[in-house]
C-alpha positions as CSV (number, residue, x, y, z in Angstrom):
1,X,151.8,-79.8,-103.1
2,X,151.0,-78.8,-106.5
3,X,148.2,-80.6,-107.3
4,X,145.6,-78.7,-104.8
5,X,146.5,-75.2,-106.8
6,X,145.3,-76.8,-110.0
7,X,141.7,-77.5,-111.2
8,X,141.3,-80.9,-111.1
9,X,138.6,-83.2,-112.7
10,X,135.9,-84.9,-111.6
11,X,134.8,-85.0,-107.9
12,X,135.1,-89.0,-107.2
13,X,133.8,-89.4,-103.8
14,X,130.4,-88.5,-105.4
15,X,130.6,-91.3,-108.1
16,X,130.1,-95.1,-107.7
17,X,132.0,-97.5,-109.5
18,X,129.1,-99.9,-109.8
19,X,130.0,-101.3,-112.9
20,X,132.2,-104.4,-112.2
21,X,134.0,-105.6,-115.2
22,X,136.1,-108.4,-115.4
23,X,139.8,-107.4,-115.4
24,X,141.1,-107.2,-119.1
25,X,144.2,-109.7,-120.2
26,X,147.0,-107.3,-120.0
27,X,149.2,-109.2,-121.2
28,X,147.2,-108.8,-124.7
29,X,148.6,-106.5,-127.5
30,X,148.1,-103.2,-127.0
31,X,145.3,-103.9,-130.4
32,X,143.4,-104.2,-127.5
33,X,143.1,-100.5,-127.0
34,X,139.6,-100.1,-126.8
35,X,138.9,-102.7,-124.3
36,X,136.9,-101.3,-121.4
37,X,138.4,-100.8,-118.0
38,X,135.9,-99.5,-115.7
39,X,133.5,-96.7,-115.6
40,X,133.0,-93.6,-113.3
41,X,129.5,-91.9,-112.8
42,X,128.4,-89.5,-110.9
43,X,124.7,-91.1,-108.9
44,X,123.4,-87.4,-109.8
45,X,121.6,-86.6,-113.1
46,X,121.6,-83.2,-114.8
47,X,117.6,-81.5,-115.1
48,X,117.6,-80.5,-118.1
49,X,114.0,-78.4,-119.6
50,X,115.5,-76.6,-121.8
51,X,118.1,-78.8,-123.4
52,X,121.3,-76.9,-122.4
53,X,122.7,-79.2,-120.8
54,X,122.3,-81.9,-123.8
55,X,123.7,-79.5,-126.1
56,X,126.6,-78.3,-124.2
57,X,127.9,-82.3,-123.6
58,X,127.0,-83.1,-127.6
59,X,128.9,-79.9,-128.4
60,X,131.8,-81.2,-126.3
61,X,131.7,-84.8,-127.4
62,X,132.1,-84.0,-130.9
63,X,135.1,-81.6,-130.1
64,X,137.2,-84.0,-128.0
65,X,136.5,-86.9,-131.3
66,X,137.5,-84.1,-133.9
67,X,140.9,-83.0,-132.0
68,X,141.8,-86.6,-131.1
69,X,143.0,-87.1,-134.6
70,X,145.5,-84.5,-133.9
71,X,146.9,-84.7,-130.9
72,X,146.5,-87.3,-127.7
73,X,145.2,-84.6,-124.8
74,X,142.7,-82.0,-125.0
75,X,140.7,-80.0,-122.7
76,X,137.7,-77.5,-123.4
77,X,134.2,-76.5,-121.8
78,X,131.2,-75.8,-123.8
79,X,127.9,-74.1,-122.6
80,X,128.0,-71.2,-120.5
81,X,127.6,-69.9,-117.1
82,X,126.1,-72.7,-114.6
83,X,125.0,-74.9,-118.0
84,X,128.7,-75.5,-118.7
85,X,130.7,-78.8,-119.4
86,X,134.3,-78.4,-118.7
87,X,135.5,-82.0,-120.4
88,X,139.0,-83.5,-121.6
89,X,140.3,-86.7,-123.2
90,X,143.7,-88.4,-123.4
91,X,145.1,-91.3,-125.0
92,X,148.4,-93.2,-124.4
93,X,151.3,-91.8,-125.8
94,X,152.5,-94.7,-128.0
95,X,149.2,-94.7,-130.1
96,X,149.4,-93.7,-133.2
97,X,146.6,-90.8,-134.0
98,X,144.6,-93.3,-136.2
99,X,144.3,-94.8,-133.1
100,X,143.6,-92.3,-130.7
101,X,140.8,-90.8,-132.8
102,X,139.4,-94.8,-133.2
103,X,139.8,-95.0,-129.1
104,X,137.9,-91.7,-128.5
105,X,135.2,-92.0,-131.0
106,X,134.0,-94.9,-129.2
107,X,134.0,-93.2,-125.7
108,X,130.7,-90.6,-126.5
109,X,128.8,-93.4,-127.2
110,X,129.9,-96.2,-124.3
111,X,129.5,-92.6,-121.9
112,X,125.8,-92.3,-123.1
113,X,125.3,-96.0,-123.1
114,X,127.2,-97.0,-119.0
115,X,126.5,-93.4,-117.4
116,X,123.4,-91.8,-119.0
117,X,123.2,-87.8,-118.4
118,X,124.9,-87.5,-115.6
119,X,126.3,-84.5,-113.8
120,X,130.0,-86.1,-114.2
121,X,131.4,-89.3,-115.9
122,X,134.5,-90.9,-116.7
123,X,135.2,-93.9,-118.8
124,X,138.4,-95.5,-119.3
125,X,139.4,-98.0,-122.3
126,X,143.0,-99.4,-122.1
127,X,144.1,-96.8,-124.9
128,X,142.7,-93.7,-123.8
129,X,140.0,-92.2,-121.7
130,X,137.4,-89.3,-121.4
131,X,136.0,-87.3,-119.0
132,X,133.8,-84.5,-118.0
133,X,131.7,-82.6,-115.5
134,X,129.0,-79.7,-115.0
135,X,130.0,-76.2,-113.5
136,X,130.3,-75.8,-110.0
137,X,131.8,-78.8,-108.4
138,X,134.7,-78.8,-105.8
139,X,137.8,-79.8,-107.1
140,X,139.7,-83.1,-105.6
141,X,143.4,-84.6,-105.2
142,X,144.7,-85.5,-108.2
143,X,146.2,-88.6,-106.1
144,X,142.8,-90.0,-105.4
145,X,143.2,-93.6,-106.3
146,X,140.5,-94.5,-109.2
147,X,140.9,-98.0,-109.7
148,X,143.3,-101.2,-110.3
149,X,143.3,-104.5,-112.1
150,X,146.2,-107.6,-111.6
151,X,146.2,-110.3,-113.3
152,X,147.3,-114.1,-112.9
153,X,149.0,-114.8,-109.6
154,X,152.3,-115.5,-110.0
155,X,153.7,-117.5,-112.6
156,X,157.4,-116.1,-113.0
157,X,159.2,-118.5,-111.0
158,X,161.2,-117.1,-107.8
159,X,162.5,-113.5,-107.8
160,X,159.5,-111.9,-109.8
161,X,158.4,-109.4,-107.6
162,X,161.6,-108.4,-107.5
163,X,162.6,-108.0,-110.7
164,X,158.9,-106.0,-111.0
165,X,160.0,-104.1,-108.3
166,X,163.3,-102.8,-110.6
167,X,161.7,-102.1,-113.6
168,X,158.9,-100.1,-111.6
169,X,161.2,-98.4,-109.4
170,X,162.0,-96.1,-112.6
171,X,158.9,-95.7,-113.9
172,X,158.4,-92.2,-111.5
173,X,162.2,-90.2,-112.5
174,X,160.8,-91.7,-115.9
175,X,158.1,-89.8,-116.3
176,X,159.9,-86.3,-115.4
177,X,162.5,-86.6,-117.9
178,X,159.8,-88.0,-120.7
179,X,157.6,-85.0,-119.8
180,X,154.7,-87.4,-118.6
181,X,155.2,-90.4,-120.7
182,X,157.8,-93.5,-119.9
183,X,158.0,-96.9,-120.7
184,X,160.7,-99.2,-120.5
185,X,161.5,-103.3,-119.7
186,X,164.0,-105.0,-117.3
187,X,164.1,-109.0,-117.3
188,X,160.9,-109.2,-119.0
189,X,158.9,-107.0,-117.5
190,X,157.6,-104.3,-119.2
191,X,156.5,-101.3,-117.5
192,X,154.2,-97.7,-118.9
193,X,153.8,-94.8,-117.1
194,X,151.4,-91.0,-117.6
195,X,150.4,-88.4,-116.6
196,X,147.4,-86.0,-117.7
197,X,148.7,-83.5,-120.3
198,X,148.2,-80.9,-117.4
199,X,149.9,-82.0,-115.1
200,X,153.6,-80.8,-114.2
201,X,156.4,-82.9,-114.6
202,X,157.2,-82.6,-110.4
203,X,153.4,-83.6,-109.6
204,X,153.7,-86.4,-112.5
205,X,156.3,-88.3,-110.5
206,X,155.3,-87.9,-107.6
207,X,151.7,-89.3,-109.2
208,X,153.3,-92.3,-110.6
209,X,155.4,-93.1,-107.2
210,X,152.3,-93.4,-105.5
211,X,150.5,-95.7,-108.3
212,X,154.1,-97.4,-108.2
213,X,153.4,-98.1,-104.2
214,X,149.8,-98.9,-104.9
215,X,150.7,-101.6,-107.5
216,X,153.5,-103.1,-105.8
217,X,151.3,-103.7,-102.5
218,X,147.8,-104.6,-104.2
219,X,148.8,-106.5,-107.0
220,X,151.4,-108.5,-105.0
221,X,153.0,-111.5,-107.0
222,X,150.5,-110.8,-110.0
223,X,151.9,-110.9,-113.3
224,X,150.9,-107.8,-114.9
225,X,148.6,-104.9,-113.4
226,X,147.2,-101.2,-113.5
227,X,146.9,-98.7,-111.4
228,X,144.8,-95.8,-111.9
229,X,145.0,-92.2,-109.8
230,X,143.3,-89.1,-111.0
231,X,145.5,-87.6,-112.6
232,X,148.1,-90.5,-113.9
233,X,148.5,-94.4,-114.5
234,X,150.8,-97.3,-114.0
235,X,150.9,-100.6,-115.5
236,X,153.5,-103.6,-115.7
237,X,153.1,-106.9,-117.7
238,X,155.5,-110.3,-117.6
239,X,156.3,-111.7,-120.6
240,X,157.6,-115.2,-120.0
241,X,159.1,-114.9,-124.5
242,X,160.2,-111.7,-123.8
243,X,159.0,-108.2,-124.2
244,X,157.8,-107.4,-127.6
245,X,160.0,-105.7,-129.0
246,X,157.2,-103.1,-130.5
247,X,153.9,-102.0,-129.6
248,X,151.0,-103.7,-132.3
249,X,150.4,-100.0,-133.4
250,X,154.2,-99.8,-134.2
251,X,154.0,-103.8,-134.9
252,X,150.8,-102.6,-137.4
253,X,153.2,-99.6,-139.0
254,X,155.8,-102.0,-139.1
255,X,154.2,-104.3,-140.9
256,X,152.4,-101.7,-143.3
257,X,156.3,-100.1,-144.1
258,X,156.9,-103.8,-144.8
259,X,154.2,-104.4,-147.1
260,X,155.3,-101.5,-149.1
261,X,158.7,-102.4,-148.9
262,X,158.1,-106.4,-149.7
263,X,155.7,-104.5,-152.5
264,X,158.8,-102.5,-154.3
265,X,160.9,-105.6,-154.0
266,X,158.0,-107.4,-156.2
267,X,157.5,-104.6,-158.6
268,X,161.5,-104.1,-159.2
269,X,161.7,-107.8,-159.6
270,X,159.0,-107.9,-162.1
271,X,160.8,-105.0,-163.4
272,X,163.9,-106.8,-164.1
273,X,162.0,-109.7,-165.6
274,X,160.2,-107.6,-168.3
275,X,163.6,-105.7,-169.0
276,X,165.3,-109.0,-169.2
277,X,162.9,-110.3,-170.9
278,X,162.7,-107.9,-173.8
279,X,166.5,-107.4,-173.7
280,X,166.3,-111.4,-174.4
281,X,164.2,-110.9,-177.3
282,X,165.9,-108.1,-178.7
283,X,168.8,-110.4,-179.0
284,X,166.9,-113.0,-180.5
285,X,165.8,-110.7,-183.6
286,X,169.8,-109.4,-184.0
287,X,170.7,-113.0,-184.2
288,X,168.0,-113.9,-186.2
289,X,169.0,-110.8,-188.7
290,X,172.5,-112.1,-188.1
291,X,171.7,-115.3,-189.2
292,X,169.5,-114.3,-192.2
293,X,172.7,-112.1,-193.7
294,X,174.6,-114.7,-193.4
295,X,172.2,-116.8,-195.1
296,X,171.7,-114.4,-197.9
297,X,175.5,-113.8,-198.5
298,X,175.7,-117.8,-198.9
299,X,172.9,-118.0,-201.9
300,X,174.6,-115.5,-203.7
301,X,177.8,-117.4,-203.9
């Protein structure tokens, strides 16, 4: 299997999810980015005398913030020997980079705040999600199942889980040919699938068949759900209206092209009011000079 010849992230038998948060709506617009999904921590502090440790995870932090305004995965270790921090974050493909940098700025902070200075954290938002551990820790399967939400039990009507089933049943060819990324909708049912920027397009399906297999069986006749592995995620939402038909990033760049476009209407119309306008005046003062040579011609008769 390709996964167990590549260093993989955080060992996740050693941390406890003891942070139970209540499922997000998923069925929310994706503005929702930064809503918390669950957090990972290791139950080992780092000792740190000397500070190295602290320095090496600031040092990282503010590297993964600065390069999430350029691109939406990055990986890098700070500190070295045994008081390195090998760390990476990723956001969703189908946020803009605004957004990705406004999803990871917040992680540093939340890490800090739900996890402390521990030897190994991970914290997930909806949008994107950060993670990092100290030197010398065994590597683990990038299929290790992380966590899942599901929402509402069914509401569909009859035949939902199979029409879920269909537009999930993609979702893993999807992500070879999209190079890690894939979403797309069948009967209302919108479905997203990733992979971590490292990892292969062969080990990415495979990844997401398994999250696939995970969702269908835990989430049952719920209406929309996630399904987080290691090293990739699932999710699927009903949308009784109909699946947007853009994401509230694209919805918000969308909306801004329209402004500006709803903008130049407005300035051309006001355009072609002064112009008119003046071009109205302008004939007023030639039939006003007309008028007056007429008038002058008449008195001198």
């Amino acid at each position: 299997m390709g996964f167990t010849k590549k260093p993989i992230f955080l060992p996740f038998f050693l941390i406890l999810f003891t942070h139970h948060l209540n499922p997000p709506n998923l069925t929310e617009s994706a503005s929702d980015f930064t809503t918390l999904v669950y957090k990972g921590c290791s139950k080992q502090t780092f000792t740190d005398p000397n500070g190295q440790y602290s320095q090496a995870l600031s040092s990282l932090f503010g590297s993964l913030v600065e390069q999430s305004t350029k691109t939406k995965f990055y990986k890098v270790t700070t500190g070295t020997g045994q008081n390195s921090i090998t760390g990476l974050f990723q956001c969703r493909e189908d946020l803009t980079n605004s957004d990705c940098y406004t999803c990871i700025s917040m992680l540093p902070v939340l890490s800090d705040k739900l996890c402390g200075k521990t030897i190994s954290a991970r914290i997930q938002l909806l949008g994107c999600y950060l993670l990092y551990e100290v030197a010398g820790f065994s590597q683990t399967s990038g299929m290790q199942f992380l966590y899942k939400t599901c929402g509402a039990s069914n509401s569909a009507g009859k035949g939902f889980e199979e029409r879920r089933d269909t537009a999930l049943s993609v979702v893993g060819n999807g992500v070879v040919s999209g190079h890690g990324f894939y979403t797309s909708s069948y009967q209302n049912v919108y479905v997203m699938g990733q992979c971590e920027g490292d990892v292969g397009d062969s080990d990415c399906g495979e990844c997401v068949k398994i999250a696939v297999q995970r969702a269908q069986v835990e989430c049952g006749s719920s209406i929309s759900g996630q399904v987080f592995l290691q090293k990739c995620f699932i999710s699927y939402n009903y949308y009784p209206n109909g699946v947007p038909s853009r994401s509230s990033s694209s919805a918000a760049s969308s909306s801004s092209s329209y402004s500006s476009f709803s903008s130049g209407q407005n300035k051309g119309k006001t355009i072609a009011i002064i112009v008119g306008g003046v071009a109205g005046v302008a004939l007023l003062v030639i039939f006003l000079l007309f008028f007056r040579s007429l008038k002058k011609k008449h008195d001198d008769y």
